[in-house]
N, C-alpha and C positions, 0 to 999 in steps of 0.2 A: 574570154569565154572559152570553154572548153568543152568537146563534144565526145561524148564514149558510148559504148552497146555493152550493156547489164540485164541480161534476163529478158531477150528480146524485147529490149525497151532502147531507144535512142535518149541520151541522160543528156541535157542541157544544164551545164553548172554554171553561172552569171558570177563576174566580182561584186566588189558592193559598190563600184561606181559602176558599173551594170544597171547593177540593180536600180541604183539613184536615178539615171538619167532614162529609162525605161518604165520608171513607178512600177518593176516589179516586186512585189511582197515577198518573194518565193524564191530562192537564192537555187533553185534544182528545179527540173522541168522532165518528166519524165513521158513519154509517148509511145506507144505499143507497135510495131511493127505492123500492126494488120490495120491503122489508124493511118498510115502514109501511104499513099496513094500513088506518088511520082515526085519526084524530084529531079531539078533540073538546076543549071547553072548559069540560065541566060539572064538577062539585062529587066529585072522586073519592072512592070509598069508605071508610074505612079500619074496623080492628078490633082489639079488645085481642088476639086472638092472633096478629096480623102479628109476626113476628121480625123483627128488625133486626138485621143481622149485615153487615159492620161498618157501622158510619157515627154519628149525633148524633141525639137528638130532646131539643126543650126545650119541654113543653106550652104546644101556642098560639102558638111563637116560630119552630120550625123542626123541621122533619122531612127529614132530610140520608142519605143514605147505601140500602144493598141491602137489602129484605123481604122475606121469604119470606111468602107468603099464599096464601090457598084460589085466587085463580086465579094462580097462579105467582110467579118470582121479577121482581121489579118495582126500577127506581130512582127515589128520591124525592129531588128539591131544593125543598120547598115552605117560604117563610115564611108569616107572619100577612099576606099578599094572598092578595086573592079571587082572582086572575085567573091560573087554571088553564092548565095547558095536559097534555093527555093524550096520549100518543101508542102505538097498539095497536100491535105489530111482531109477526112472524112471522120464523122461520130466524134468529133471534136467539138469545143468551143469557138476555135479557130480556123478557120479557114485554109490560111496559110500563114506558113513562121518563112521570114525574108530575111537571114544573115548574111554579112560579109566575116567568111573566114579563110586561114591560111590552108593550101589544100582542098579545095571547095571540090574540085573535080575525083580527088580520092572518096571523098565521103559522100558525092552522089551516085559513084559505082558501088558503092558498099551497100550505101541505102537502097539502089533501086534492087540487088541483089537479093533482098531478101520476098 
């Protein structure tokens, strides 16, 4: 996955085993600056009644696709790394997007930046 800023938009670009193990349709993901809220890098929650609808989870290995949970509907692409990346949106569909990427801490100073 690769994450870039185009036009005060944060660009989420997904492979196509991305895509597969996530059921997303949409191989680009684009989100407005005034749509992110906060972003943070700590340890997100999770809980045995989150639904997964659709998408992959292989315990400890990967947690891919759309949750439904007590604070709303959320997307996860988290593997077995620490290194979170959280992002709170508003006027969205989403809730919240919960990646594992390289440099999580660079792109939450960037994000909250704006």
């Amino acid at each position: 996955m690769k994450l870039s800023i185009a036009n005060e938009n944060l660009k989420i670009e997904f492979s196509f085993l991305e895509q597969l193990l996530a059921a997303r349709l949409h191989k680009f993901w684009e989100i407005p600056f005034s749509h992110i809220e906060q972003v943070t890098t700590n340890k997100p929650q999770t809980h045995w009644r989150d639904l997964r609808s659709p998408g992959s989870s292989i315990p400890g290995l990967i947690r891919a696709g759309t949750y439904y949970t007590n604070r709303g509907k959320e997307f996860w692409y988290v593997t077995k790394k620490q290194n979170y990346l959280v992002i709170e949106l508003k006027d969205e569909p989403y809730k919240r997007i919960i990646l594992t990427i390289d440099e999580n801490s660079g792109w939450k100073q960037q994000l909250n930046n704006f």
